[in-house]
Each structure stands twice: as C-alpha cells, then as structure tokens.
Backbone and ligand atoms as CSV (ligand in chain L), in Angstrom:
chain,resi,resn,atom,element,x,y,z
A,1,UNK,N,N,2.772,3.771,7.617
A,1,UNK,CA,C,2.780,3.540,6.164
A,1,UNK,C,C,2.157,2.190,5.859
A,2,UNK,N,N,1.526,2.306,4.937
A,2,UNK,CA,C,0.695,0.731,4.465
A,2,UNK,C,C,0.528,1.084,3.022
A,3,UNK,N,N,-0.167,0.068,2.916
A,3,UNK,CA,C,0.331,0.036,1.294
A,3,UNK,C,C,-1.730,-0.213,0.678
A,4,UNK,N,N,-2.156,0.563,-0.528
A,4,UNK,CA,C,-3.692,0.753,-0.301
A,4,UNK,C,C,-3.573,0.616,-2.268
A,5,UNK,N,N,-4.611,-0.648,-2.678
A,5,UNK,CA,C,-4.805,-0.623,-3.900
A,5,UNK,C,C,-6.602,0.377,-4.448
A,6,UNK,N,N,-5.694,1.189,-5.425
A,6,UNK,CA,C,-6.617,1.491,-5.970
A,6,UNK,C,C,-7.392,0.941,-7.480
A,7,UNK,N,N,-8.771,0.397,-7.542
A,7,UNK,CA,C,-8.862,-0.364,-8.611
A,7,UNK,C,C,-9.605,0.426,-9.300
A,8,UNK,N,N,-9.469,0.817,-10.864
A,8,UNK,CA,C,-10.742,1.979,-11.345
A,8,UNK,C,C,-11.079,1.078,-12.190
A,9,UNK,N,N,-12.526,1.894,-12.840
A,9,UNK,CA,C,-13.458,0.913,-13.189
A,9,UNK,C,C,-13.747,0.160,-13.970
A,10,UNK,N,N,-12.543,-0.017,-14.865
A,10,UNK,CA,C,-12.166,-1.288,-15.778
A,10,UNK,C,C,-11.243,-2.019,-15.169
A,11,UNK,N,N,-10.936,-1.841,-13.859
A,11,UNK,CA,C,-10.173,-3.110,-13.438
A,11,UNK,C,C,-8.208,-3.080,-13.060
A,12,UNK,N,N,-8.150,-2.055,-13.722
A,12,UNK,CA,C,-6.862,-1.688,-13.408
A,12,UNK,C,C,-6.510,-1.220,-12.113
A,13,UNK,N,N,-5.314,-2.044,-11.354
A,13,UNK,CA,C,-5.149,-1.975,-9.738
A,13,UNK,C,C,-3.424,-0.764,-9.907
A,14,UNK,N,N,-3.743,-0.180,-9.092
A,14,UNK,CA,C,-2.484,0.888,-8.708
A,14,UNK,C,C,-2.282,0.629,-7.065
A,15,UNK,N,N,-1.002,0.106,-6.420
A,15,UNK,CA,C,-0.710,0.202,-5.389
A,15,UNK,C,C,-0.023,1.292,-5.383
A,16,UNK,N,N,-0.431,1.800,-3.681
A,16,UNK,CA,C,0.325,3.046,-3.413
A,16,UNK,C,C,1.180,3.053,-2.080
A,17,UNK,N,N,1.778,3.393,-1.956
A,17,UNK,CA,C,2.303,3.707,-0.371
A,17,UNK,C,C,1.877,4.594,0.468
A,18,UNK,N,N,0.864,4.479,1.529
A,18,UNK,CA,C,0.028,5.610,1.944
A,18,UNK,C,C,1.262,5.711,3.457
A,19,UNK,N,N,1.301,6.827,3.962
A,19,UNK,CA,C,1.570,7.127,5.098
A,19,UNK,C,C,0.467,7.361,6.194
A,20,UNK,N,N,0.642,6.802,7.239
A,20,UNK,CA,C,-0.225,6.377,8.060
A,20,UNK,C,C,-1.046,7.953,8.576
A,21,UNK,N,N,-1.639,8.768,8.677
A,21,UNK,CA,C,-2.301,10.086,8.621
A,21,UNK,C,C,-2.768,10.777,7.953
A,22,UNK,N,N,-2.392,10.265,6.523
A,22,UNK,CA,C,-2.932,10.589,5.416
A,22,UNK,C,C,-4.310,10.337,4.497
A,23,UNK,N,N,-4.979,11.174,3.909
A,23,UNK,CA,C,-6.358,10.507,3.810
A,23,UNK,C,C,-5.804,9.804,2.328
A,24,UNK,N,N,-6.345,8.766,1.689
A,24,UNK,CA,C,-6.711,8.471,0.504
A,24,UNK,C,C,-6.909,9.443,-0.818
A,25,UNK,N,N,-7.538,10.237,-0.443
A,25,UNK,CA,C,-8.068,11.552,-1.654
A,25,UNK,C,C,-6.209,11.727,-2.074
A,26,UNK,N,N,-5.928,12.395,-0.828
A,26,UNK,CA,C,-4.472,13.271,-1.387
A,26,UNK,C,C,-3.203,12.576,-1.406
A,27,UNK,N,N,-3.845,10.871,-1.148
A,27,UNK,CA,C,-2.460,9.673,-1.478
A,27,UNK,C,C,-2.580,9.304,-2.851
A,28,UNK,N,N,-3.890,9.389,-3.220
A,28,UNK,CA,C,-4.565,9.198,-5.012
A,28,UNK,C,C,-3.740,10.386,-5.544
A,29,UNK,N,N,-4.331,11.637,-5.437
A,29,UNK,CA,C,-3.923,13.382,-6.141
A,29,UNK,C,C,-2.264,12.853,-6.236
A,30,UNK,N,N,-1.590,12.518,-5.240
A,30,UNK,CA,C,0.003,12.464,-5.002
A,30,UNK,C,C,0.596,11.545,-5.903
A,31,UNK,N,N,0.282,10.532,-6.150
A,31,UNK,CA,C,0.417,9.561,-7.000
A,31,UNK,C,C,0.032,9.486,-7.920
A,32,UNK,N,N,-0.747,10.533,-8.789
A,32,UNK,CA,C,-1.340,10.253,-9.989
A,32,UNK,C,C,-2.439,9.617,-10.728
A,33,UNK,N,N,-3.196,9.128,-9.537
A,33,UNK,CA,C,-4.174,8.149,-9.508
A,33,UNK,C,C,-5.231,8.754,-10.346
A,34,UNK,N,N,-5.852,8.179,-11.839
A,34,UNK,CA,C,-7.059,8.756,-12.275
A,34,UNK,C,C,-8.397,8.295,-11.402
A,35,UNK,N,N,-9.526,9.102,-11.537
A,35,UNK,CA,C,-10.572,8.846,-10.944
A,35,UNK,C,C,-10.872,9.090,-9.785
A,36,UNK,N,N,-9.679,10.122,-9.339
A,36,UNK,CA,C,-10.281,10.829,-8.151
A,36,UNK,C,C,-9.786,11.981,-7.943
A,37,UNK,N,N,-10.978,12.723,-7.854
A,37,UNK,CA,C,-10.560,14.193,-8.194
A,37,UNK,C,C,-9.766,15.072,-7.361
A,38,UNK,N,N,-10.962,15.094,-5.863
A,38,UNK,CA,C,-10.947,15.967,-4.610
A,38,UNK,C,C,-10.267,17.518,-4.906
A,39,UNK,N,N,-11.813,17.523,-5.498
A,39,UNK,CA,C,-12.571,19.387,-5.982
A,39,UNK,C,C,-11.956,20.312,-5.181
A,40,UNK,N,N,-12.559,19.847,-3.463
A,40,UNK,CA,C,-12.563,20.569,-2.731
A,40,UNK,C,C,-11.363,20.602,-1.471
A,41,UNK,N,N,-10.257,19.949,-1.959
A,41,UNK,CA,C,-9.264,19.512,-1.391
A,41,UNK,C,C,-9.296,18.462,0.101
A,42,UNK,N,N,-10.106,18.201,0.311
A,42,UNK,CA,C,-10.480,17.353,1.394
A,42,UNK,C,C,-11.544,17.913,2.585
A,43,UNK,N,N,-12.191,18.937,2.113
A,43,UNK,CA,C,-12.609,19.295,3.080
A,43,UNK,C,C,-14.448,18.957,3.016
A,44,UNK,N,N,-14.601,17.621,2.905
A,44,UNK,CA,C,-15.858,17.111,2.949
A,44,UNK,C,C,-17.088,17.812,1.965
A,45,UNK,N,N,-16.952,18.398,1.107
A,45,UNK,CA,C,-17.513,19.396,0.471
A,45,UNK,C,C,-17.902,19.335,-1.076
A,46,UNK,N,N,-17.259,18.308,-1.625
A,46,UNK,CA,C,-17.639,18.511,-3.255
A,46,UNK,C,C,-17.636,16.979,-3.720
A,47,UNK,N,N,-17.774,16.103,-2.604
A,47,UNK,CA,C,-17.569,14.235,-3.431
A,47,UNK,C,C,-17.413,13.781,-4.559
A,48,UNK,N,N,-16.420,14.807,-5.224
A,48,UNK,CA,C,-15.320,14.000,-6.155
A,48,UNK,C,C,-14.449,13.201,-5.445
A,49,UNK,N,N,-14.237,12.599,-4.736
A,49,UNK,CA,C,-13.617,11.885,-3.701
A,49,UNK,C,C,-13.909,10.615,-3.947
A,50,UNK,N,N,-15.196,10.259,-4.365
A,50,UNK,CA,C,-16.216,9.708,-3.920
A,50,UNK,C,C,-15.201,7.897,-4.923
A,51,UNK,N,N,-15.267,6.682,-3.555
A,51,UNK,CA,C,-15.297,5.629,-3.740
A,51,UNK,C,C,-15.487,4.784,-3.397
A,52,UNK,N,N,-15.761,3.044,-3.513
A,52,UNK,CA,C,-16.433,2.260,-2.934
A,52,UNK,C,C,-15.385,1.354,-2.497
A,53,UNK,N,N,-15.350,0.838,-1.236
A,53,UNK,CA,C,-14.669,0.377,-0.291
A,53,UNK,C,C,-15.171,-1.312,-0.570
A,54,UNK,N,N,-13.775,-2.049,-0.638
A,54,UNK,CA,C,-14.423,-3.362,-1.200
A,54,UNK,C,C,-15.083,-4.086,0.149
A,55,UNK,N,N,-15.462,-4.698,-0.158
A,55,UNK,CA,C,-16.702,-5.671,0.833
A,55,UNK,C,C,-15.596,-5.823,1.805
A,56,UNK,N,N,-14.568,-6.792,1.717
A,56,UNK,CA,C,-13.957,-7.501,2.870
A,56,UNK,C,C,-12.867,-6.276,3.843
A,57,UNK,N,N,-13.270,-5.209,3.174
A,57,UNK,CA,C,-12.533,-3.704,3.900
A,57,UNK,C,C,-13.574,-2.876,4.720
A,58,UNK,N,N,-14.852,-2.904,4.386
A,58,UNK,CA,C,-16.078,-1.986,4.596
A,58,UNK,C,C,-16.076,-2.030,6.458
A,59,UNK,N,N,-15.669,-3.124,7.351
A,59,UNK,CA,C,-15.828,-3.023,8.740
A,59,UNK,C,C,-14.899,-2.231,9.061
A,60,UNK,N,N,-13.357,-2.598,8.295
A,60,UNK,CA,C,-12.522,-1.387,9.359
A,60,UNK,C,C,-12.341,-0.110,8.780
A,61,UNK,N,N,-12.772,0.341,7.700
A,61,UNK,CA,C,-12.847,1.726,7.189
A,61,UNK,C,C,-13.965,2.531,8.104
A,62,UNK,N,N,-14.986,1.460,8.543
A,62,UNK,CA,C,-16.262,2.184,9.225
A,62,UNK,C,C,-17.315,3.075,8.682
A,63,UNK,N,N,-18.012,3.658,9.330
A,63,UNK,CA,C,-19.146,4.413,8.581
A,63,UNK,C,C,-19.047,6.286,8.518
A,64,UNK,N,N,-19.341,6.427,7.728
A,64,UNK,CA,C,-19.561,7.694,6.998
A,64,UNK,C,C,-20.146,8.711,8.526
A,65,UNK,N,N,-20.245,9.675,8.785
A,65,UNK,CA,C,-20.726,10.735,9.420
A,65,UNK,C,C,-21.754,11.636,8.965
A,66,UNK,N,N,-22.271,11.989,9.750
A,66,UNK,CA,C,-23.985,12.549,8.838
A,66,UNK,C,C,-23.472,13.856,7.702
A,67,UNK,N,N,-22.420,14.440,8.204
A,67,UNK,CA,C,-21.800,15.544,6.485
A,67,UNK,C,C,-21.048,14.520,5.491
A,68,UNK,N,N,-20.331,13.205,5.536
A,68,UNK,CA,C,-20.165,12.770,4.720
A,68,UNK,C,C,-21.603,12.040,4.097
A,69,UNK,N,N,-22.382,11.846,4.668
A,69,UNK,CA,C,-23.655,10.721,4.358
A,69,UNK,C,C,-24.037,12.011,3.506
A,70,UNK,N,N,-24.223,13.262,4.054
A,70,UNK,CA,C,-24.879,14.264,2.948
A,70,UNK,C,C,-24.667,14.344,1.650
A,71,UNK,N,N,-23.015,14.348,1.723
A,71,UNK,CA,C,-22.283,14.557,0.440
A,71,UNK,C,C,-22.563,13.601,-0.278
A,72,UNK,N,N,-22.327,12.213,0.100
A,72,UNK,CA,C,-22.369,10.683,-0.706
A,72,UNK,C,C,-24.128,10.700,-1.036
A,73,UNK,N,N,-25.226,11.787,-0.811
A,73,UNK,CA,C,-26.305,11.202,-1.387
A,73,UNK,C,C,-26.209,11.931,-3.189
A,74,UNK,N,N,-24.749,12.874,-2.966
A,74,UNK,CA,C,-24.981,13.739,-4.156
A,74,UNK,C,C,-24.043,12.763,-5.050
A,75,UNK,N,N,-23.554,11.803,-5.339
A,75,UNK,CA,C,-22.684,10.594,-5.910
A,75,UNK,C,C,-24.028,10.090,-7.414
A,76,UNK,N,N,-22.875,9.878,-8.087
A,76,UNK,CA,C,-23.520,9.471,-9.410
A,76,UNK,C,C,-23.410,7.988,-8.758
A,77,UNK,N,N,-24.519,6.933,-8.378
A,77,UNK,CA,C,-24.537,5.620,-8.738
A,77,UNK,C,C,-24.179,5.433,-7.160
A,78,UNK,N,N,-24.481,5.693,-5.989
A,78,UNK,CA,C,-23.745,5.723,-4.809
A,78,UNK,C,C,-23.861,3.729,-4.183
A,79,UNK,N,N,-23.103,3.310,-3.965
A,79,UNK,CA,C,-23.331,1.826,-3.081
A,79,UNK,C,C,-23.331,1.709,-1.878
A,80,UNK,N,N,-23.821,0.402,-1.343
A,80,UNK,CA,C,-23.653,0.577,-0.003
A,80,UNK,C,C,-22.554,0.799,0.669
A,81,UNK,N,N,-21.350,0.431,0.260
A,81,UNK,CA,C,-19.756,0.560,0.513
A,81,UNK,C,C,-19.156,2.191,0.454
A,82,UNK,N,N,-20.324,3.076,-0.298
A,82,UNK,CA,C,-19.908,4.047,-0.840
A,82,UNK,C,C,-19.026,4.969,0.301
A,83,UNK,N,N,-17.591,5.410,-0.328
A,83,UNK,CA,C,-17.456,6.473,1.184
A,83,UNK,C,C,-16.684,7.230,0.348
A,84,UNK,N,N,-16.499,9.004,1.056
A,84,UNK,CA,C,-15.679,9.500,0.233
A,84,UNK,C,C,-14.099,9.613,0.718
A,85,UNK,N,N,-13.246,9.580,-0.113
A,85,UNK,CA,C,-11.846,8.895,0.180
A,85,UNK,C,C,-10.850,9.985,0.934
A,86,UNK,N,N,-11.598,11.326,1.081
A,86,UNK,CA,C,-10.874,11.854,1.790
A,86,UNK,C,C,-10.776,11.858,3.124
A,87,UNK,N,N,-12.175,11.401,3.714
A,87,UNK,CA,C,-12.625,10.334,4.839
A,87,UNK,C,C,-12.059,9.660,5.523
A,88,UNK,N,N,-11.339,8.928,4.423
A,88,UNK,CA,C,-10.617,7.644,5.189
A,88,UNK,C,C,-9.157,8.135,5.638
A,89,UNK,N,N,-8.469,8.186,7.023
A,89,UNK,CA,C,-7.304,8.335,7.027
A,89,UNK,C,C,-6.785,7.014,7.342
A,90,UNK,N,N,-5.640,7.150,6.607
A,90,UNK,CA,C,-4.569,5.524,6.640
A,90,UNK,C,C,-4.204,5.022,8.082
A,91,UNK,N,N,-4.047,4.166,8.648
A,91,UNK,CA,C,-3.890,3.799,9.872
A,91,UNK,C,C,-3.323,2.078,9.485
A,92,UNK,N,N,-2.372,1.672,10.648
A,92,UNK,CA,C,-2.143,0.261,10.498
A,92,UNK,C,C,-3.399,-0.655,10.239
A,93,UNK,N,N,-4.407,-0.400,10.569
A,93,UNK,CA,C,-5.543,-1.351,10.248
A,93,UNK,C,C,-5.920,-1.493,8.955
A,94,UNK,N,N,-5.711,-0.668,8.521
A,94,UNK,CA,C,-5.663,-0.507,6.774
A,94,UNK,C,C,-4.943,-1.331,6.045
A,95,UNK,N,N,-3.548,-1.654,6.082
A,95,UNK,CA,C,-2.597,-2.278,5.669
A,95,UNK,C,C,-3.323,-3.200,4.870
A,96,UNK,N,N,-3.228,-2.514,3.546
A,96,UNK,CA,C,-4.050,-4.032,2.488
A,96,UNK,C,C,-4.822,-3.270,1.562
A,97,UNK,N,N,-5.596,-2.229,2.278
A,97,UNK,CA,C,-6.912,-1.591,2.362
A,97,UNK,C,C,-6.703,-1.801,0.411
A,98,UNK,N,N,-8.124,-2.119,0.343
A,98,UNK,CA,C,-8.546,-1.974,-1.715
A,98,UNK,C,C,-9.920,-1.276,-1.207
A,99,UNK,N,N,-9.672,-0.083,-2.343
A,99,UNK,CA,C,-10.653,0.093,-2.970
A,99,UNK,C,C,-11.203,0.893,-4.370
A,100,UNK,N,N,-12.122,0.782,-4.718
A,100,UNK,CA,C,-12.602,0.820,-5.735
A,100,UNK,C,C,-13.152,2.410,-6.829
A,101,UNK,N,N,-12.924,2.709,-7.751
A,101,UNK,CA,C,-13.391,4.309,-8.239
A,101,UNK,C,C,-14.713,4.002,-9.258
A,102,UNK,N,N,-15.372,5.150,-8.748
A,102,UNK,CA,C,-16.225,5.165,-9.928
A,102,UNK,C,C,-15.839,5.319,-11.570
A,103,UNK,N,N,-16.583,4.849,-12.302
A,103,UNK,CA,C,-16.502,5.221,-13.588
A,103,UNK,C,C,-16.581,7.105,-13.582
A,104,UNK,N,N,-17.858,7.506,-13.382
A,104,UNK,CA,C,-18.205,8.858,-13.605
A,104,UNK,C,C,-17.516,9.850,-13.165
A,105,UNK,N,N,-16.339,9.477,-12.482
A,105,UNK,CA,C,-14.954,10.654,-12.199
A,105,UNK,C,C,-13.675,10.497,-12.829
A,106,UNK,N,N,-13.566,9.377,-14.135
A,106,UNK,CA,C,-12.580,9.250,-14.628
A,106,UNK,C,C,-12.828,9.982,-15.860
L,1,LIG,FE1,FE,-14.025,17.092,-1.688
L,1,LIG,FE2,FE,-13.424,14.708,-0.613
L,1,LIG,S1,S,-12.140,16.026,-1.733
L,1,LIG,S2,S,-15.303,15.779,-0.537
C-alpha cells in the first residue's frame, strides 16, 4: 500500500491509498477520481487511461512497452512523461508516486 497523488488539470491534488498490485486506472475508477476513464478496463486498448507522470517520478514508473507506446500515439496532446495509468502497477517504489491527468478526459 502507498499512497499516489492524483493532480487534474486545474491543479486539484486527490490522494489515494493504492494497494501495492494494483494499477492506477482502477485505484482512480475506485476512488472516484475525475479524468480517468479506463474504456477498456485495463486491458491496454482504448488510452482513456492516459496520464503524465511528473518529472521527478518518470525513472521509477519506467518506460511504456511497444502496445502501450501504440496506444499513447492515439492521446490528445501526448508528453514525454506520457504513460497510460493502467500500466503502472503500485509497488513500494512508488510510495509518493504524483501524477498528472489530462484536460481532454475530464
Ligand atoms: Fe484502456 Fe488503460 S484502461 S488503455
């Protein structure tokens, strides 16, 4: 369990309590979190998911996989940070983890 802020895109931060196996997408859906959809329930497939991992988080979240890189080229406004959140599963290294939602899914 760690604890993961979500910030959407006016700035408003929601901490959550993620359990450590859990992806992001369905710790957002669980909690109520606006601005993230996950269409396709996590199964790499529809990047409503889709969010940007803040700078000082981007090394231990790591990089995308060539079906997530597919999905994230279909992203309204994609960044270099861009990853989709069902992607990420929670792990002690996380503990802290922020990150960020697009405007265009709220
Ligand atoms: Fe569909 Fe993440 S929930 S790609």
């Amino acid at each position: 369990m760690g604890q993961v802020t979500y910030v959407s895109f006016d700035g408003e931060e929601t901490v959550v309590d993620v359990p450590n196996g859990d992806n992001l997408m369905q710790a957002a859906i669980d909690n109520g979190i606006s601005g993230i959809l996950g269409d396709c329930g996590g199964g790499c497939a529809c990047a409503t998911c889709h969010c940007i991992v803040d700078d000082a988080w981007a090394a231990k979240t790591g990089e995308p996989d060539e079906i997530e890189l597919d999905m994230l080229d279909g992203v309204v406004d994609p960044k270099p940070n861009s990853r989709l959140s069902c992607q990420i599963t929670m792990s002690d290294e996380l503990e802290g983890l922020v990150i960020h939602l697009p405007e265009s899914q709220f």
